[in-house]
matplotlib code that plots the C-alpha trace (Angstrom):
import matplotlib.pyplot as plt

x = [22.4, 19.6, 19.0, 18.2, 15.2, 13.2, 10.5, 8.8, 10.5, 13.1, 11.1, 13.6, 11.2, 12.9, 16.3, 17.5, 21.0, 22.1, 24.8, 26.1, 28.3, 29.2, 31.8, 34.3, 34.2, 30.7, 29.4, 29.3, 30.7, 28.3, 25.5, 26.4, 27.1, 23.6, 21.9, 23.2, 21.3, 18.3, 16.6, 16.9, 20.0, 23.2, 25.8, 29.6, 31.7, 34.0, 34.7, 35.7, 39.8, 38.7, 42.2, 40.8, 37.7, 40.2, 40.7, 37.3, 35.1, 32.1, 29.7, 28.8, 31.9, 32.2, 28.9, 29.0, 31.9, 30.0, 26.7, 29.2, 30.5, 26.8, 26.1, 28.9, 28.3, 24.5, 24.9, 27.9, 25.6, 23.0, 24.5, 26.9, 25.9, 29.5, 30.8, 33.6, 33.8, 36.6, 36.0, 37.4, 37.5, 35.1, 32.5, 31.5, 32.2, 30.6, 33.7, 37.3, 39.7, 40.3, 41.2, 45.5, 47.1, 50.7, 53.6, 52.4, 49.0, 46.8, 44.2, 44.9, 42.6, 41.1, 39.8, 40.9, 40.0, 37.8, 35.5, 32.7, 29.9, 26.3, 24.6, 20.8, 18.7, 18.1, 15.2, 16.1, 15.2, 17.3, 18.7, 22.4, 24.4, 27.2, 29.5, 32.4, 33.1, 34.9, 35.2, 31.2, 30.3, 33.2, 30.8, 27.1, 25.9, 26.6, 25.4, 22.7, 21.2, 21.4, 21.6, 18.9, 21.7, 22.0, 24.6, 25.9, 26.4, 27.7, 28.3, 31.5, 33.1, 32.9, 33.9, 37.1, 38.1, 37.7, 39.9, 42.5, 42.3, 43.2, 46.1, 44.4, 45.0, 42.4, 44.4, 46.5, 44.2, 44.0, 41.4, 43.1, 40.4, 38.0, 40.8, 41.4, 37.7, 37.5, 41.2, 39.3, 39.4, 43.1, 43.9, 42.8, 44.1, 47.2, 47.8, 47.2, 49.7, 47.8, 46.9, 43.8, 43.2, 42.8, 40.6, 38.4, 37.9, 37.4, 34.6, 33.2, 33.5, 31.4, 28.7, 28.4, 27.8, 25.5, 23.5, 24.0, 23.1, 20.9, 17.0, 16.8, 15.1, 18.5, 21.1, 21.2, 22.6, 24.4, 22.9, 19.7, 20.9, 22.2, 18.9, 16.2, 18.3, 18.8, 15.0, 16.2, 17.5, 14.4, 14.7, 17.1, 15.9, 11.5, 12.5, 15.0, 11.5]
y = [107.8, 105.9, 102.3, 99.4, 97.8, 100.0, 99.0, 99.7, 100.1, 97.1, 94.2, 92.3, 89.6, 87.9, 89.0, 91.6, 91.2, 94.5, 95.5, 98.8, 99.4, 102.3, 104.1, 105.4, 108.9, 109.3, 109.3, 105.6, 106.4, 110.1, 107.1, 104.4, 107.6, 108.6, 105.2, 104.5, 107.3, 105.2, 102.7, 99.2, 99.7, 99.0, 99.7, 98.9, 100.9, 98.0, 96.3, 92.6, 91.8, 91.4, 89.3, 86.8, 86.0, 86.4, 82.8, 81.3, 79.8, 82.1, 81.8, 79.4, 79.5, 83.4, 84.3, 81.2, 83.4, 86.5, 84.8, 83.8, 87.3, 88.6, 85.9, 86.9, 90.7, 90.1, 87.4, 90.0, 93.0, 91.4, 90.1, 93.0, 95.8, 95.4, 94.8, 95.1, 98.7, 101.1, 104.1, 107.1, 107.6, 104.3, 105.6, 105.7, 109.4, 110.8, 111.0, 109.2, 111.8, 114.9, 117.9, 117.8, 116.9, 115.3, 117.3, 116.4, 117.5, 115.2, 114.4, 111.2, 108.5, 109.2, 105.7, 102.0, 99.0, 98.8, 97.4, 99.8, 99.6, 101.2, 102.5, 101.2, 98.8, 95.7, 93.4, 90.1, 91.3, 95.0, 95.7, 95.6, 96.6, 95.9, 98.2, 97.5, 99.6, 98.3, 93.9, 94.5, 96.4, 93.8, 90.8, 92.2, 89.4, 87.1, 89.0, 89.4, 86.0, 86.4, 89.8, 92.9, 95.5, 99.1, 101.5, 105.0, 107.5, 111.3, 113.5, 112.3, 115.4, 115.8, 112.2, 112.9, 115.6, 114.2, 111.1, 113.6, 114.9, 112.5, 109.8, 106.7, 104.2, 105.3, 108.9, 106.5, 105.1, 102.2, 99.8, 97.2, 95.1, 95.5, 94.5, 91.8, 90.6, 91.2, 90.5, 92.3, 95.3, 94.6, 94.1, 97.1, 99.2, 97.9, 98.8, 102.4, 104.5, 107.3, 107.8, 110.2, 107.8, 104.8, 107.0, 107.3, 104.0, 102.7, 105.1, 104.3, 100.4, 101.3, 103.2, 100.0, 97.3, 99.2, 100.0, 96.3, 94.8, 97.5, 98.8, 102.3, 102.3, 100.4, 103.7, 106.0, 109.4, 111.2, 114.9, 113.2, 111.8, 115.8, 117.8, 115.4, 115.8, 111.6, 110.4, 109.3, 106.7, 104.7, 102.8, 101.3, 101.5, 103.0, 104.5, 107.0, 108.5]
z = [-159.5, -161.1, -159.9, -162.5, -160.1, -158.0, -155.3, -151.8, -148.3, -148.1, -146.3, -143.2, -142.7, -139.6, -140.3, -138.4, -139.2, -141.7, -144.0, -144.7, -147.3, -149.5, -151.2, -148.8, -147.9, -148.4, -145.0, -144.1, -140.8, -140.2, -140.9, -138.3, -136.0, -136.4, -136.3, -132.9, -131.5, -132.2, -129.8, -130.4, -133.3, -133.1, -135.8, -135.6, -137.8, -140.0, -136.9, -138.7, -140.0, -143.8, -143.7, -142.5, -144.8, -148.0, -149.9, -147.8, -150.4, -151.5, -150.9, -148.4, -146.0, -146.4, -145.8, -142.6, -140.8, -141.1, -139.8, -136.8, -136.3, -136.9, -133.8, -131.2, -131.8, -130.6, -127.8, -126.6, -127.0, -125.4, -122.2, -122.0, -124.0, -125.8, -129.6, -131.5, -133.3, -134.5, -132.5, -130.8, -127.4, -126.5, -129.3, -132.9, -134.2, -137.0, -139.0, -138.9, -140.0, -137.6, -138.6, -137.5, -140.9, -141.8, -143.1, -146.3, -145.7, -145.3, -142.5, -140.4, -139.0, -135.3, -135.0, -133.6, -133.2, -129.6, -127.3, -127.6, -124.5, -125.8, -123.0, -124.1, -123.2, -126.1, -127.2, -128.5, -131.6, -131.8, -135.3, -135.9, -138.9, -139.7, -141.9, -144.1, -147.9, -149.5, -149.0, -148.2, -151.7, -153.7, -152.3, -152.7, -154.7, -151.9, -149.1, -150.6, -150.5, -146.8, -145.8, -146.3, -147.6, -147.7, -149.9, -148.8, -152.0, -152.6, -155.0, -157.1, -156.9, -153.3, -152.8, -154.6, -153.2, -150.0, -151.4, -152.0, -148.3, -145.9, -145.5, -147.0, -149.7, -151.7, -152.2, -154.2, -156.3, -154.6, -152.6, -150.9, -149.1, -152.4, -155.0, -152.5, -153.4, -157.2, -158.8, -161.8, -160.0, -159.2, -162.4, -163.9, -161.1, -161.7, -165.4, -164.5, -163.8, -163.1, -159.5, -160.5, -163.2, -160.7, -158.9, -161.2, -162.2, -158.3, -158.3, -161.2, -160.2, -156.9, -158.6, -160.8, -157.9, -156.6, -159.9, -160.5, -157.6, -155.3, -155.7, -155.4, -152.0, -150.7, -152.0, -149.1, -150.2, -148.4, -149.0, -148.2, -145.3, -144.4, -145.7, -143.6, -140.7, -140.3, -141.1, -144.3, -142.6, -141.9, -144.6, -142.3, -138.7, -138.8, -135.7, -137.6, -139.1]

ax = plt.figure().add_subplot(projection="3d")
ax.plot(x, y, z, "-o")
ax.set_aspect("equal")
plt.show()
C-alpha cells in the first residue's frame, strides 16, 4: 500500500490518548496483544458500544463521548489498574476466533465484553489506545483532529480468506458498525448481491480511508509487525523498539 503523505515518526505532543484501527482480520487484535506487554501501554481491544455514538453530531459531540471514555478508562486504570476490554479468560489474546468451528464451518469468537485488571505499575502519563475497525476507520477525519491514529494492514488475499473463515458479518459482505458511519458505504453494499462482491468493495473502501486520510509512518502492516518480532510497533509505544 502506498500512502498519499509521507513523514517522520508520528509526533504525540501531550496527547497520549491513541487510536487503533484497521481492517478486520488483519491483526488488530495480535497488535493490542502485543502492546500490552509493554510498560507504561495500555490497549483495550473495541471495548466501547459503537450503538451508542450512532446519530451524535460529528464532530464535536462524537469526538466529546470518546474524550469521556478516553477519561474514565485512565482515571479507572490508574486508581485500579482496571478498563473495559473484550477479552478471554480476564485478558487480551492475540487473536478472537479459536480454533472449534460451527457445523457450517466456521471459527467462532473467544471474546466478551470484561473488566480486564493489568498487572503493571502506571505513570500519569502511560499510553492508552484504544481499538475499534471498523466505526474507528468510517470516522478518521474526525479523530483525527484530536487523536494521533494508527492503521493495521495485510495482505488482501490473506485478509479474505480469513473473512471467509470465521462466523462474522463481514463473511457476508457486510460491515455493520462502519456502514452505520458512512450510509455511502451502506448504500453500495446494499445493491450488491454478491456476497464476494461486497467483500470486495468493503476492502477496497478500507484501503481507501486509510490512503486518504493516513501518512505512511501511521499504516502498521501486519507481516512487519510478524518479521521484526513486535518492534515495528514503536511507532506506537518507543518502548516496543
Amino acid at each position: 500500500m502506498t500512502c498519499r503523505r509521507s513523514g517522520d515518526k508520528p509526533t504525540f505532543g501531550t496527547n497520549l490518548n491513541i487510536i487503533l484501527t484497521g481492517i478486520p482480520r488483519s491483526g488488530t487484535t495480535l497488535t493490542c496483544s502485543l502492546l500490552n506487554k509493554l510498560p507504561q501501554t495500555i490497549a483495550l481491544h473495541e471495548p466501547m458500544n459503537p450503538g451508542s455514538l450512532v446519530g451524535l453530531g460529528r464532530p464535536t459531540e462524537y469526538l466529546d463521548r470518546i474524550g469521556e471514555f478516553f477519561a474514565e478508562q485512565r482515571r479507572s486504570l490508574l486508581v485500579s489498574g482496571q478498563a473495559i476490554s473484550k477479552a478471554k479468560e480476564g485478558g487480551i489474546p492475540d487473536n478472537n476466533f479459536g480454533t472449534s468451528l460451527t457445523s457450517s464451518g466456521l471459527r467462532k469468537s473467544i471474546i466478551a465484553e470484561a473488566v480486564v485488571h493489568f498487572e503493571k505499575p502506571l505513570a500519569s502519563d502511560f499510553r492508552l489506545i484504544i481499538k475499534h475497525p471498523n466505526f474507528f476507520t468510517a470516522t478518521l477525519a474526525d479523530l483525527l483532529s484530536r487523536y494521533p491514529c494508527f492503521a493495521v494492514v495485510r495482505n488482501p488475499l490473506s485478509v479474505l480468506q480469513s473473512w471467509n473463515s470465521v462466523q462474522e458479518s463481514i463473511n457476508d459482505g457486510h460491515a455493520p458498525f462502519a456502514e452505520a458511519f458512512n450510509p455511502a458505504l451502506k448504500a453500495a453494499l446494499a445493491l450488491e448481491p454478491d456476497r464476494f462482491s461486497r467483500q470486495l468493495r468493503i476492502l477496497s473502501w478500507y484501503f481507501e480511508q486509510y490512503e486518504h486520510h493516513l501518512t505512511d509512518r501511521n499504516i502498521l502492516r501486519y507481516e512487519e509487525i510478524v518479521s521484526s518480532k513486535g518492534r515495528s510497533l514503536e511507532l506506537v509505544s518507543p518502548a516496543a523498539v
